[in-house]
N, CA, C and O atoms as a Tripos MOL2 file, in Angstrom:
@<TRIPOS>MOLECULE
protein
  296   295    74     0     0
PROTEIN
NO_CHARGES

@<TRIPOS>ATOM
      1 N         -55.9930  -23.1450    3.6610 N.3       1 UNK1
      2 CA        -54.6960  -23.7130    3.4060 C.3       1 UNK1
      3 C         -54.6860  -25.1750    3.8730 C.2       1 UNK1
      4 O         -55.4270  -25.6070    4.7560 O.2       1 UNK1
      5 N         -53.7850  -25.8900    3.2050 N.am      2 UNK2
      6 CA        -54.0600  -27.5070    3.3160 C.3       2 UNK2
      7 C         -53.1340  -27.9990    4.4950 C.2       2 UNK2
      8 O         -52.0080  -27.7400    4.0720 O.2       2 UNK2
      9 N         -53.0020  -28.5400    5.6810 N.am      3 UNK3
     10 CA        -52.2760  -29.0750    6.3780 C.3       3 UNK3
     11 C         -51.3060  -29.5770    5.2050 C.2       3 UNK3
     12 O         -51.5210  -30.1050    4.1140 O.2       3 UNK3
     13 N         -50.0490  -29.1580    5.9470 N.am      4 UNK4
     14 CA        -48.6150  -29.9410    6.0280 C.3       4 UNK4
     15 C         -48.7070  -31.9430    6.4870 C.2       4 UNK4
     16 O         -48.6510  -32.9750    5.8190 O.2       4 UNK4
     17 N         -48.8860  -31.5850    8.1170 N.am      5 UNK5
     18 CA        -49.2700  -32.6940    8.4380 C.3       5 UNK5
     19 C         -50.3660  -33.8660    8.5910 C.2       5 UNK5
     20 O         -51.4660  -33.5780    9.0630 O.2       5 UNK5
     21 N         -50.1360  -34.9060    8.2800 N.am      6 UNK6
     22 CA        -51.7640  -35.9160    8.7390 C.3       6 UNK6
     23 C         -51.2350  -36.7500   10.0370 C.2       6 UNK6
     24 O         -50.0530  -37.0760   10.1470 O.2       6 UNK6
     25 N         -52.2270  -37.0600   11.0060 N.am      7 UNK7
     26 CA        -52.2280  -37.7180   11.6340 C.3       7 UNK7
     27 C         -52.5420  -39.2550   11.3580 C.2       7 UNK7
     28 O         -53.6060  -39.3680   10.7490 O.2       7 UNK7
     29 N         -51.8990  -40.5110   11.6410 N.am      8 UNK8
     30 CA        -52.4930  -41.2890   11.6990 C.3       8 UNK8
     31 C         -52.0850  -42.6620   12.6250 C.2       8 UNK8
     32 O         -50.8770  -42.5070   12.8040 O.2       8 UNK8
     33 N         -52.4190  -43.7200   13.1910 N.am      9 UNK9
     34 CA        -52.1030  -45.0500   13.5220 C.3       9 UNK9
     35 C         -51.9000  -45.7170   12.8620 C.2       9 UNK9
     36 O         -52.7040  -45.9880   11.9700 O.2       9 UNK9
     37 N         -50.3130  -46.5140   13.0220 N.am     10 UNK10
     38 CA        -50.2530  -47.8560   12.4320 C.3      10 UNK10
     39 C         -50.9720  -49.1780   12.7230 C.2      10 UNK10
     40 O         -50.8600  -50.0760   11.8890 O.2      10 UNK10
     41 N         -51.7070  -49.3840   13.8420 N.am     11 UNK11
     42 CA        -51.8840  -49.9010   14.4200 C.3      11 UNK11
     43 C         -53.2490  -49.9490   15.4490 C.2      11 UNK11
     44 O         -52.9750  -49.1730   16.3650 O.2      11 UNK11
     45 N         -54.5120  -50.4950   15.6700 N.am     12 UNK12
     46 CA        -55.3270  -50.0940   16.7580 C.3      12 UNK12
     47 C         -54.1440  -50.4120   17.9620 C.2      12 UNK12
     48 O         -53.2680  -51.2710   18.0580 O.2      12 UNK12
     49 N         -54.5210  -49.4250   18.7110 N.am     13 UNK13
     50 CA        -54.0630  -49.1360   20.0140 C.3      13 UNK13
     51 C         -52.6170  -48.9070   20.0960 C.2      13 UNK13
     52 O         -52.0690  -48.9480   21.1980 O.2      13 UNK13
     53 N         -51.9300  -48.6630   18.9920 N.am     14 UNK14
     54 CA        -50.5710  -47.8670   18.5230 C.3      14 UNK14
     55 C         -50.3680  -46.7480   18.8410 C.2      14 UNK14
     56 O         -51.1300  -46.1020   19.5600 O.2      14 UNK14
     57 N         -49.1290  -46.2570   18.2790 N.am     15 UNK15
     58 CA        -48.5080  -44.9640   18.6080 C.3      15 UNK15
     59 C         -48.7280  -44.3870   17.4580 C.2      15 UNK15
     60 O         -48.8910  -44.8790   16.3410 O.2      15 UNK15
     61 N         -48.7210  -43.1750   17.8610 N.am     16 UNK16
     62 CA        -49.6240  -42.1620   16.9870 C.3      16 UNK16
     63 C         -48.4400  -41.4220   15.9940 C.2      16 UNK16
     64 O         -47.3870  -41.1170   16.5540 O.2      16 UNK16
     65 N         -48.5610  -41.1770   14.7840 N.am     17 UNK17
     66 CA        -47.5930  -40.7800   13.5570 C.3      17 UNK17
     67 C         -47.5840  -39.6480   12.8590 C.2      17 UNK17
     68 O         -48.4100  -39.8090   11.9610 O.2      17 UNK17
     69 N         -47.0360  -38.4340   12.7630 N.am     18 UNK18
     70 CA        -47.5170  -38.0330   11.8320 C.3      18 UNK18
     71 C         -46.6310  -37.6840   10.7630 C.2      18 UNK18
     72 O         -45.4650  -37.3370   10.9530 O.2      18 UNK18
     73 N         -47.5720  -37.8380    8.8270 N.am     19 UNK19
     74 CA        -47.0270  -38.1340    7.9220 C.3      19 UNK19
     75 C         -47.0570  -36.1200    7.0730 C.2      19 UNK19
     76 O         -47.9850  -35.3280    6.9110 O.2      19 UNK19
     77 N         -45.8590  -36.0540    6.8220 N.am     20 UNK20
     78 CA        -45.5910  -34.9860    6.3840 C.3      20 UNK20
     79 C         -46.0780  -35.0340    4.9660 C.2      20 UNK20
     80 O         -45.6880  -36.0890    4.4660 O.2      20 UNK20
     81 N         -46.9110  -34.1740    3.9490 N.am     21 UNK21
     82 CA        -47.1600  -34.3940    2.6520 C.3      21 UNK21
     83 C         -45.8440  -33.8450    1.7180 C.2      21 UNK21
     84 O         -45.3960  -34.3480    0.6870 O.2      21 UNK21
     85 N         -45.4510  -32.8030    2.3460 N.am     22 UNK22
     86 CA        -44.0080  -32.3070    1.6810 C.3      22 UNK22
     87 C         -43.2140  -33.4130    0.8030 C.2      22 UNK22
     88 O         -43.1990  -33.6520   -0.4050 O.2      22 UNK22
     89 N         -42.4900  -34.0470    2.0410 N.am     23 UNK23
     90 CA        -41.6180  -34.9010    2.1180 C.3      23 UNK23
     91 C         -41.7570  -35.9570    1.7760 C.2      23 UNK23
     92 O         -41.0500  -36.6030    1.0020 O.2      23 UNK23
     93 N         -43.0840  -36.3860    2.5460 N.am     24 UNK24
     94 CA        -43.4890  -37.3450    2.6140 C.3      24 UNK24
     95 C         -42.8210  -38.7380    3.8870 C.2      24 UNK24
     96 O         -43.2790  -39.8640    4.0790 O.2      24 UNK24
     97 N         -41.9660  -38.2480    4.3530 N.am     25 UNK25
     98 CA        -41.6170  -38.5460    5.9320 C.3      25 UNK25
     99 C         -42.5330  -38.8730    6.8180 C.2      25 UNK25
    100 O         -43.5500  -38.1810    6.7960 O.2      25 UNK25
    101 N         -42.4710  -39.7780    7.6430 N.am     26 UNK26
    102 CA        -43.2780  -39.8280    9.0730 C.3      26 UNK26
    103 C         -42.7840  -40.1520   10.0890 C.2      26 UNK26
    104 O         -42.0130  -41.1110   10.1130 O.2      26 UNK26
    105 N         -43.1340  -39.3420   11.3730 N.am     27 UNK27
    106 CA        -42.2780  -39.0840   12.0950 C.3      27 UNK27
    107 C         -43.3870  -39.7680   13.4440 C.2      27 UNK27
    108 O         -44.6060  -39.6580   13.3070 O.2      27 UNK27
    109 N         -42.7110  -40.5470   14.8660 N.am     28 UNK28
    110 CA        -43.2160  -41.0390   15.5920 C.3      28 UNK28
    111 C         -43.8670  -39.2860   16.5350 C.2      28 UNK28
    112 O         -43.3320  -38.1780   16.5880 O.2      28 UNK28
    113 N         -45.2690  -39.8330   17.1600 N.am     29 UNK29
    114 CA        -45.5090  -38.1740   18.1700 C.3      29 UNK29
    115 C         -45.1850  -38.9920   19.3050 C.2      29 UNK29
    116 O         -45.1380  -38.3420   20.3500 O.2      29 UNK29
    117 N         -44.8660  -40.6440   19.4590 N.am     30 UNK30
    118 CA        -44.5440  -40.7980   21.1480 C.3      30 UNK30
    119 C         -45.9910  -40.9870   22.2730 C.2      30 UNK30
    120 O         -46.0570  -41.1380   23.4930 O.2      30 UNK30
    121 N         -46.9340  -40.9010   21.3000 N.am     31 UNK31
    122 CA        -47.6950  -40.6220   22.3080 C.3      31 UNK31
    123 C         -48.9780  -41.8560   22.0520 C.2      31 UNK31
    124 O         -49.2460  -42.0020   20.8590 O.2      31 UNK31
    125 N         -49.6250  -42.5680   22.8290 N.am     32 UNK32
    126 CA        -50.9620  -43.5010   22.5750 C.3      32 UNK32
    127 C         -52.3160  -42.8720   22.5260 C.2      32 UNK32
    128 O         -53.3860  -43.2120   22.0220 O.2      32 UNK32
    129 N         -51.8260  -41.6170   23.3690 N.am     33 UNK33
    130 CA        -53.1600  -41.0370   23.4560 C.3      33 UNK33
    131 C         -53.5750  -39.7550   22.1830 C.2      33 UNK33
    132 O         -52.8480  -38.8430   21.7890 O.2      33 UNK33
    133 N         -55.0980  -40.1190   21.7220 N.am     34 UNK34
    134 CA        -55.3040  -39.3820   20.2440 C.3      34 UNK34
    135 C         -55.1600  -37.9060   20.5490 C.2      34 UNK34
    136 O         -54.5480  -37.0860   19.8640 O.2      34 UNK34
    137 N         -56.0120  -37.6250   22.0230 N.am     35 UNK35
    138 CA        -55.5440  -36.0130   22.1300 C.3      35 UNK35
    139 C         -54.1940  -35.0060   22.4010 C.2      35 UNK35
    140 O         -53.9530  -33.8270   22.1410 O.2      35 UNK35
    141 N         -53.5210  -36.0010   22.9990 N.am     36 UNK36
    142 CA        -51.8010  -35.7280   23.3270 C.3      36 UNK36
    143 C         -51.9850  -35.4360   21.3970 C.2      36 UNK36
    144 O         -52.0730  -34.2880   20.9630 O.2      36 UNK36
    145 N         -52.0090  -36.4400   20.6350 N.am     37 UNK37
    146 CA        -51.4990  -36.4020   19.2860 C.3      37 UNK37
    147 C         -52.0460  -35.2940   18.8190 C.2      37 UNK37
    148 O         -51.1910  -34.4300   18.6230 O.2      37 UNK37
    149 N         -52.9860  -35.0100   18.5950 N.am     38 UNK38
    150 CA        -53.7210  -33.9570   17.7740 C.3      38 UNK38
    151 C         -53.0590  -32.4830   18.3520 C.2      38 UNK38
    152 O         -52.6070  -31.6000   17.6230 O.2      38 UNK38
    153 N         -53.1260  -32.4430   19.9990 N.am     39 UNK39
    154 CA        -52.2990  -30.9700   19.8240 C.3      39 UNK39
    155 C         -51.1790  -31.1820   19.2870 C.2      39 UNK39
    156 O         -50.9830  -30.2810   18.4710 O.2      39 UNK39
    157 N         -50.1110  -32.0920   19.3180 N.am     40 UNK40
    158 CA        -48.6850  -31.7470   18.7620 C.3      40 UNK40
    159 C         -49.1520  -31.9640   17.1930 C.2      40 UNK40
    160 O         -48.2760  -32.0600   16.3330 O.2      40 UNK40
    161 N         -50.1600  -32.0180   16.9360 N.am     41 UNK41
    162 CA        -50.1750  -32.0360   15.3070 C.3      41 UNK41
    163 C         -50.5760  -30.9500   14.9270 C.2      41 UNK41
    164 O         -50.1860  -30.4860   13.8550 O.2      41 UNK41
    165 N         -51.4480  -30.3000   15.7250 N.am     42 UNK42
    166 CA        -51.8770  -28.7990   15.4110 C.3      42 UNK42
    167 C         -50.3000  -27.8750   15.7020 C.2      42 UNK42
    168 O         -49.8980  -26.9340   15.0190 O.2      42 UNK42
    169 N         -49.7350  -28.3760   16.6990 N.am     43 UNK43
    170 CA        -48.5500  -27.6000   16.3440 C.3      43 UNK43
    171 C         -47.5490  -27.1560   15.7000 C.2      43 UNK43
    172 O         -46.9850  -26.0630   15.6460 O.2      43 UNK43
    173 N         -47.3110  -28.7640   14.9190 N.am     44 UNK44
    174 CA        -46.5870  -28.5910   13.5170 C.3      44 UNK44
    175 C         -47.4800  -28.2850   12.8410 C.2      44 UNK44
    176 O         -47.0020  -27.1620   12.6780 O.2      44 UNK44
    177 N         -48.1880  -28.2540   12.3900 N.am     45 UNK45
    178 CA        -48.6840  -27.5940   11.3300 C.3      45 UNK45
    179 C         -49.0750  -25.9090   11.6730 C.2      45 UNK45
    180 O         -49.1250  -25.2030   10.6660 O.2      45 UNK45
    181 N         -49.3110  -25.3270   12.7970 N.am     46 UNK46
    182 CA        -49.2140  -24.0830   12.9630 C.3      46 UNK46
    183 C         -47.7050  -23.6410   12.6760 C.2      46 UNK46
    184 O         -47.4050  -22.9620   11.6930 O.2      46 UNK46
    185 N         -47.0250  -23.9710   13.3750 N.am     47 UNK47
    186 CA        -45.3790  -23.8680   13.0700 C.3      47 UNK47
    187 C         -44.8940  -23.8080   11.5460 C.2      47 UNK47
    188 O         -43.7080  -23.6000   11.2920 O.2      47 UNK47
    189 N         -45.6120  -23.9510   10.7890 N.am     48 UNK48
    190 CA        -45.2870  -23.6800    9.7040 C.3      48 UNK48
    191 C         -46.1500  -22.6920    8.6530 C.2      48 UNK48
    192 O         -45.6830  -22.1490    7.6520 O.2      48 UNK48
    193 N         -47.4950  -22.6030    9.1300 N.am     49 UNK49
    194 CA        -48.3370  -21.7330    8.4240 C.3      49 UNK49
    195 C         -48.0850  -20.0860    9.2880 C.2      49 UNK49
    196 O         -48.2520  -19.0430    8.6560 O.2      49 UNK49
    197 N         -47.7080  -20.0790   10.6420 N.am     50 UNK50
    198 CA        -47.2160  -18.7240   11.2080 C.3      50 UNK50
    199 C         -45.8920  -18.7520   11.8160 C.2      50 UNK50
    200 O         -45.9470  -18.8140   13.0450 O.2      50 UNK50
    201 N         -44.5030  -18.7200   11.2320 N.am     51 UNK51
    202 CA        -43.4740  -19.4100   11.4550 C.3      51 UNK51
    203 C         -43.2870  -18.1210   12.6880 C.2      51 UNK51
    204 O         -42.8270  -18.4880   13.7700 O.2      51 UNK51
    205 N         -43.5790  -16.8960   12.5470 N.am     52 UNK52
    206 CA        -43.1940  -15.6490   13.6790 C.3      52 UNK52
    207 C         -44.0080  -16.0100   14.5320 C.2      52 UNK52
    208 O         -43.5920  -16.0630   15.6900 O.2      52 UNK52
    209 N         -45.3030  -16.3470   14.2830 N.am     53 UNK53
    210 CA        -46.0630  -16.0430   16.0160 C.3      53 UNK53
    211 C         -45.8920  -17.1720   16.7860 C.2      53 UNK53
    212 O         -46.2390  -17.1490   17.9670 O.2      53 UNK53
    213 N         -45.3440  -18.2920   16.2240 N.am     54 UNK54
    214 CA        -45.1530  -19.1900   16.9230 C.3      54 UNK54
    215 C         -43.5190  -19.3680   17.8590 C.2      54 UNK54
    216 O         -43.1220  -20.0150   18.8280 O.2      54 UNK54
    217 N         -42.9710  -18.4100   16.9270 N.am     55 UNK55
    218 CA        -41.7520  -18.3870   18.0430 C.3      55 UNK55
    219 C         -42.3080  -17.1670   18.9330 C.2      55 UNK55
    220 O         -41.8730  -17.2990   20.0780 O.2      55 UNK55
    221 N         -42.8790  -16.3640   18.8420 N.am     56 UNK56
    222 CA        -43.3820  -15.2810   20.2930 C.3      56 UNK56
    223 C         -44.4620  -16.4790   21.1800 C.2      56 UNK56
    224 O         -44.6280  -16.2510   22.3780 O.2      56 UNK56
    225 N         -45.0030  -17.4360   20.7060 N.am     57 UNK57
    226 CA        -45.8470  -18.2130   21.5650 C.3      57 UNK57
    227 C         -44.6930  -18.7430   21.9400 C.2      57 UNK57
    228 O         -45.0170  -19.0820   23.0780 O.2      57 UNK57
    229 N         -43.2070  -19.1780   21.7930 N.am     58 UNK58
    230 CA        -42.5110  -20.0370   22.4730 C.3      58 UNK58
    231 C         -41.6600  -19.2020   23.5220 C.2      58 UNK58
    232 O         -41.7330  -19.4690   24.7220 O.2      58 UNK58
    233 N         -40.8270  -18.1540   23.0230 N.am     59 UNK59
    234 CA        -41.3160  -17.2090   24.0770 C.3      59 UNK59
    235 C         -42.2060  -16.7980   25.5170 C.2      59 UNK59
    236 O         -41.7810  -16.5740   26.6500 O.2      59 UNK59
    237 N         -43.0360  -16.7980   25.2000 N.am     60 UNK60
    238 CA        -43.9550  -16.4090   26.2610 C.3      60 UNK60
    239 C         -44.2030  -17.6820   26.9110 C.2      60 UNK60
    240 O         -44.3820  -17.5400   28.1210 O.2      60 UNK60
    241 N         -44.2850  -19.1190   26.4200 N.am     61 UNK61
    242 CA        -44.2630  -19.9830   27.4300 C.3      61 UNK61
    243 C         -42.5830  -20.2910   28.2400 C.2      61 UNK61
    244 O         -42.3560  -21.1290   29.1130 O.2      61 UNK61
    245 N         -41.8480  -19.5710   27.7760 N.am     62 UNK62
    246 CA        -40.3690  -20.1070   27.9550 C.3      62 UNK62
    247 C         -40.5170  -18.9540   29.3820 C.2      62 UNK62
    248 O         -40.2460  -19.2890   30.5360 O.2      62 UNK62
    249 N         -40.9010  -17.8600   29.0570 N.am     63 UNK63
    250 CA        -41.1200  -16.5840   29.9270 C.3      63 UNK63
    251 C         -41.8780  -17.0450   31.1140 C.2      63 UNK63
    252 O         -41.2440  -16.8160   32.1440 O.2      63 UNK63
    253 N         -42.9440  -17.5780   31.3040 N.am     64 UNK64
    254 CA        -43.4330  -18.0740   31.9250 C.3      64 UNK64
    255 C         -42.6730  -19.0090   32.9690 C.2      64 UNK64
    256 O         -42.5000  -18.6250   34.1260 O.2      64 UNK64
    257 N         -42.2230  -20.2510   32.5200 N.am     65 UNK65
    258 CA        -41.6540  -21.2920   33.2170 C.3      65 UNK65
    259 C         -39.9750  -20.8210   34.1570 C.2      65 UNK65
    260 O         -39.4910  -21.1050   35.2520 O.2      65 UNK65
    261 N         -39.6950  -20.2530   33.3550 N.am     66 UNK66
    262 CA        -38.0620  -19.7950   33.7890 C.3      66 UNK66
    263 C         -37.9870  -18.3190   34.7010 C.2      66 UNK66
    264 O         -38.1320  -17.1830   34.2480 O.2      66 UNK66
    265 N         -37.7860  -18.6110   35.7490 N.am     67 UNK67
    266 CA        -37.9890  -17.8060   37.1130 C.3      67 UNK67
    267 C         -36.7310  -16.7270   36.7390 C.2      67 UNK67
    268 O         -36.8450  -15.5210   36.9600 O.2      67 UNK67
    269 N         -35.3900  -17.3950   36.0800 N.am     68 UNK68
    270 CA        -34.4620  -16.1160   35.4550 C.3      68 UNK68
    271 C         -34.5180  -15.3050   34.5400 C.2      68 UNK68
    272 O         -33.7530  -14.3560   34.3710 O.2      68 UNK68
    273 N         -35.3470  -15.5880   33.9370 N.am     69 UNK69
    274 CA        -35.7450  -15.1460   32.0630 C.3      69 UNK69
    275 C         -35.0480  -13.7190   32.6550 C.2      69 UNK69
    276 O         -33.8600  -13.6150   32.3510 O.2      69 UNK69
    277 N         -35.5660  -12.6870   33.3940 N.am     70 UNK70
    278 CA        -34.9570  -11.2560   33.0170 C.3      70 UNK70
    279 C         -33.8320  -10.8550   33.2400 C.2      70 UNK70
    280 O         -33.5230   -9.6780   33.4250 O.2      70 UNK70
    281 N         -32.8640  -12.1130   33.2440 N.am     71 UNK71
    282 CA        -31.4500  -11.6250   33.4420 C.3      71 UNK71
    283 C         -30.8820  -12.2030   31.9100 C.2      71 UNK71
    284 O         -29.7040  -12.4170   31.6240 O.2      71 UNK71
    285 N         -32.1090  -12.3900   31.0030 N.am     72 UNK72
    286 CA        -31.1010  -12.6230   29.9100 C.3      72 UNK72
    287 C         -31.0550  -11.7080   28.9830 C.2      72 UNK72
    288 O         -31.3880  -10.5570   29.2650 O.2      72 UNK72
    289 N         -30.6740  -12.0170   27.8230 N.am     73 UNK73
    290 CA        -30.6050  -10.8430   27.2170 C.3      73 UNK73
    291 C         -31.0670  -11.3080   26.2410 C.2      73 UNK73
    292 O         -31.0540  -12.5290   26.0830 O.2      73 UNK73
    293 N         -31.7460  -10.2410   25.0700 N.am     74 UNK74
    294 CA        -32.7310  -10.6550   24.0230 C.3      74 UNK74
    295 C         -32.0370  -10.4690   22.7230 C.2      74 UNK74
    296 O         -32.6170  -10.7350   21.6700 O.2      74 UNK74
@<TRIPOS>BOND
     1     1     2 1
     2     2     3 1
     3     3     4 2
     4     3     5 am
     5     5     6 1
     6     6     7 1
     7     7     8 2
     8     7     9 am
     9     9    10 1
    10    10    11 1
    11    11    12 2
    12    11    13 am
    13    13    14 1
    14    14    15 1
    15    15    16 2
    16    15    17 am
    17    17    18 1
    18    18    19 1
    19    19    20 2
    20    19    21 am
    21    21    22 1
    22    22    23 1
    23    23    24 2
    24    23    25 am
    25    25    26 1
    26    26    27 1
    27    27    28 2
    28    27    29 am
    29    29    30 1
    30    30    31 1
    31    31    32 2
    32    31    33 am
    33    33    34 1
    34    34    35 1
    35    35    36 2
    36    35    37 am
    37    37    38 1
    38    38    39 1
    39    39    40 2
    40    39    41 am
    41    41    42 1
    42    42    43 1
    43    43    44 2
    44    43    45 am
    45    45    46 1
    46    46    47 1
    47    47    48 2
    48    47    49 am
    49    49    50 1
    50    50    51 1
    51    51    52 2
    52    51    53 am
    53    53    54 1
    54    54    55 1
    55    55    56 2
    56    55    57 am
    57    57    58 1
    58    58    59 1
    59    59    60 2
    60    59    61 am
    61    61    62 1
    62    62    63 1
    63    63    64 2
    64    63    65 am
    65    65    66 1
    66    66    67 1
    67    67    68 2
    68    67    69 am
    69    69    70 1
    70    70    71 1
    71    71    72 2
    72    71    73 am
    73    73    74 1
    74    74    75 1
    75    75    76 2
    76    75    77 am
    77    77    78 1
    78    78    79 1
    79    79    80 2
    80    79    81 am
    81    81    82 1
    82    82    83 1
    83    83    84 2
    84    83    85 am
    85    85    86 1
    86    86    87 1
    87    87    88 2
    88    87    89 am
    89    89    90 1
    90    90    91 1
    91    91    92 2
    92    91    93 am
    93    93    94 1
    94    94    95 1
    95    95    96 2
    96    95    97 am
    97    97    98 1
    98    98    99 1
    99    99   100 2
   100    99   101 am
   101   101   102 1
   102   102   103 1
   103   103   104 2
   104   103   105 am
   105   105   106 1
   106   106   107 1
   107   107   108 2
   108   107   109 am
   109   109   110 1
   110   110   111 1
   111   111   112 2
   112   111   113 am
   113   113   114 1
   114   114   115 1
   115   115   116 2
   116   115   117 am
   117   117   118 1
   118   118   119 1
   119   119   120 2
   120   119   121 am
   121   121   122 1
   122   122   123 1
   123   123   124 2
   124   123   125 am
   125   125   126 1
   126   126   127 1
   127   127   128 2
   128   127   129 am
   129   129   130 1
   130   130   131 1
   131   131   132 2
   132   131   133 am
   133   133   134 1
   134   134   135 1
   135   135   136 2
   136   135   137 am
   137   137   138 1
   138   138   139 1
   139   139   140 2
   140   139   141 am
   141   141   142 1
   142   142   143 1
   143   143   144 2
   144   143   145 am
   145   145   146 1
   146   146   147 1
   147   147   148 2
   148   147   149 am
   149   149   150 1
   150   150   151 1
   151   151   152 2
   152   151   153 am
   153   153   154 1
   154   154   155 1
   155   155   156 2
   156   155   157 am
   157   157   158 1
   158   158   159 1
   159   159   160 2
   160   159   161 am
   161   161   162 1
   162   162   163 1
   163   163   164 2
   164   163   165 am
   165   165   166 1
   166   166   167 1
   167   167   168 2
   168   167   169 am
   169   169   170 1
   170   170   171 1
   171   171   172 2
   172   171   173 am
   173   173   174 1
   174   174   175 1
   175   175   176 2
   176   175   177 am
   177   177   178 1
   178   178   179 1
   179   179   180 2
   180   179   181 am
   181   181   182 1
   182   182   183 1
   183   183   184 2
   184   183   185 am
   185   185   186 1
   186   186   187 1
   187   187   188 2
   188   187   189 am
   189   189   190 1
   190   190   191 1
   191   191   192 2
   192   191   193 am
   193   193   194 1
   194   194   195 1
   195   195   196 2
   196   195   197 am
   197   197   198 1
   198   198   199 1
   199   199   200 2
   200   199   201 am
   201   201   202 1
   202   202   203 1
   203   203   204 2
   204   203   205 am
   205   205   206 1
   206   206   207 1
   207   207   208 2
   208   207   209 am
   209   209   210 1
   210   210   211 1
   211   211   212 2
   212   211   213 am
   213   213   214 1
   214   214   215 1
   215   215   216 2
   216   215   217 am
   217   217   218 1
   218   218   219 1
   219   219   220 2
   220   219   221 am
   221   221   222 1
   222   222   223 1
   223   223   224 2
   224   223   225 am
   225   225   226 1
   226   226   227 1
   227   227   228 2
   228   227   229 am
   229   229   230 1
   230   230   231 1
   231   231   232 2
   232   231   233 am
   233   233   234 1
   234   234   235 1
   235   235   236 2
   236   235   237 am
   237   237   238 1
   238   238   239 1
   239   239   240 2
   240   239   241 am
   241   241   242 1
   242   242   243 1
   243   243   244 2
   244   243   245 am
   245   245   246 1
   246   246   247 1
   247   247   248 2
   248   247   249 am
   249   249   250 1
   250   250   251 1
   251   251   252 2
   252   251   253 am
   253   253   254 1
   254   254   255 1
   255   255   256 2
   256   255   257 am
   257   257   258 1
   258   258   259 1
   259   259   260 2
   260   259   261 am
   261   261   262 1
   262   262   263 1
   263   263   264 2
   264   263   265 am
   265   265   266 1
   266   266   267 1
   267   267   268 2
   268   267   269 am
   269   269   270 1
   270   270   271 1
   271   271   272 2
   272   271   273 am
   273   273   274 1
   274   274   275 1
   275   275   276 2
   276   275   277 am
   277   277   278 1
   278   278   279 1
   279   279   280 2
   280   279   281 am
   281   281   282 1
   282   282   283 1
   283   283   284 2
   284   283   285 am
   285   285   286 1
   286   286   287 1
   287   287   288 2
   288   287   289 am
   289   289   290 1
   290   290   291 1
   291   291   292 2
   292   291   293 am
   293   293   294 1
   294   294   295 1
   295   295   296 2
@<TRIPOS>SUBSTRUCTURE
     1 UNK1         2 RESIDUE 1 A UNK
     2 UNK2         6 RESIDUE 1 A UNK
     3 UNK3        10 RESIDUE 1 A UNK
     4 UNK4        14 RESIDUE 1 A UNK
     5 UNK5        18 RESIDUE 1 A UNK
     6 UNK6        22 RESIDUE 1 A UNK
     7 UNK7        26 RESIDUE 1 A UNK
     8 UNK8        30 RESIDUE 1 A UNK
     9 UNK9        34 RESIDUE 1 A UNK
    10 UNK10       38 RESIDUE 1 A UNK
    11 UNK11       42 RESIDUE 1 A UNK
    12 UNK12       46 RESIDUE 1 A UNK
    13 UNK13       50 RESIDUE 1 A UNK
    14 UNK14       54 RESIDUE 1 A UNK
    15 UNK15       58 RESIDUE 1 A UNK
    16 UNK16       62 RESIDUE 1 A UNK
    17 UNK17       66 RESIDUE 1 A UNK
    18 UNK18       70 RESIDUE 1 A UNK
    19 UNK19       74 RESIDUE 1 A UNK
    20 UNK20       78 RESIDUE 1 A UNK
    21 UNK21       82 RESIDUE 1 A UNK
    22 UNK22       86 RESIDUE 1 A UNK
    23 UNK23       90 RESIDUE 1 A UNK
    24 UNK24       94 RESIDUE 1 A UNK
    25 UNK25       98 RESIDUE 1 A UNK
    26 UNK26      102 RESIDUE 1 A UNK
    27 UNK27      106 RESIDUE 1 A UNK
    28 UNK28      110 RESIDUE 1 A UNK
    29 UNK29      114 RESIDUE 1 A UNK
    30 UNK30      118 RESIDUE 1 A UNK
    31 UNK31      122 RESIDUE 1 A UNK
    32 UNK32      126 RESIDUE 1 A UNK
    33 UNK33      130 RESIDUE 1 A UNK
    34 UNK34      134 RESIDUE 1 A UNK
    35 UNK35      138 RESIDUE 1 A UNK
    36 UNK36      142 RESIDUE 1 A UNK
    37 UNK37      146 RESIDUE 1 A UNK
    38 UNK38      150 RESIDUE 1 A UNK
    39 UNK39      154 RESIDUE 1 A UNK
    40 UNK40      158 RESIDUE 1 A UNK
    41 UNK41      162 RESIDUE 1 A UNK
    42 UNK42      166 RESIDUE 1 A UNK
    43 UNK43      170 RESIDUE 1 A UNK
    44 UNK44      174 RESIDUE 1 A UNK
    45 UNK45      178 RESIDUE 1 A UNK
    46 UNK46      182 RESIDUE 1 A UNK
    47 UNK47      186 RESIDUE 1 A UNK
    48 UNK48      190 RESIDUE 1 A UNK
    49 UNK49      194 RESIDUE 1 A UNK
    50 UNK50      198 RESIDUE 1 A UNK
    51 UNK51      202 RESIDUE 1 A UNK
    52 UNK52      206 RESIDUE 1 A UNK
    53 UNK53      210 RESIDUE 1 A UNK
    54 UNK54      214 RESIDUE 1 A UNK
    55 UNK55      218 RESIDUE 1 A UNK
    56 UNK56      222 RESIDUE 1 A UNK
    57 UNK57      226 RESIDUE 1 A UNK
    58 UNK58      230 RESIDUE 1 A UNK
    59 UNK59      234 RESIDUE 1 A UNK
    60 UNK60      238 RESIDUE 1 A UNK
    61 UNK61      242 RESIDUE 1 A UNK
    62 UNK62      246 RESIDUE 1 A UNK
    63 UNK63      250 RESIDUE 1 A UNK
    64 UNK64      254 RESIDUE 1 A UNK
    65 UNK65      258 RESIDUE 1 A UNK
    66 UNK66      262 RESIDUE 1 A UNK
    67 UNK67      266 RESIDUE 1 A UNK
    68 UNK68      270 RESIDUE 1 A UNK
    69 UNK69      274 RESIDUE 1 A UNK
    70 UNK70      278 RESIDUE 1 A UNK
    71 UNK71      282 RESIDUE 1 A UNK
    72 UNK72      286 RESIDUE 1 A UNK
    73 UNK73      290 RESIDUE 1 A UNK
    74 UNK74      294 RESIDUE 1 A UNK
C-alpha cells in the first residue's frame, strides 16, 4: 500500500513537512530533527492504514502515563 504521507524539507537545515498525497496539503511536523520527523510520519501514515489498532496503541500509552486511568470509565 502506498503512503498517504511524504516527508520532506523546505530548506537544508529546515523544518521538516509532511505533504499529504490525498489532499495534497502540507502540514509543519515542528521538528529539525529527521528522526523526530520520520516517527511522526510513520504515524500518520499508520493512523490511517490501521485506523482501530492505532487507537488501542493510544490507549495503552494513555494507560500507561495516567496514574488514574482506573477510575474512568470506558
Amino acid at each position: 500500500m502506498k503512503n498517504r504521507f511524504r516527508l520532506y524539507r523546505r530548506k537544508k537545515g529546515g523544518t521538516f513537512y509532511a505533504h499529504d498525497s490525498e489532499t495534497g496539503k502540507q502540514e509543519s511536523l515542528g521538528t529539525k530533527d529527521r528522526a523526530e520527523a520520520t516517527t511522526l510520519l510513520n504515524a500518520r501514515n499508520e493512523s490511517f492504514r490501521q485506523p482501530q489498532l492505532n487507537l488501542h496503541i493510544a490507549k495503552a500509552y494513555l494507560a500507561g502515563t495516567d496514574c488514574r486511568r482506573h477510575s474512568y470509565s470506558n
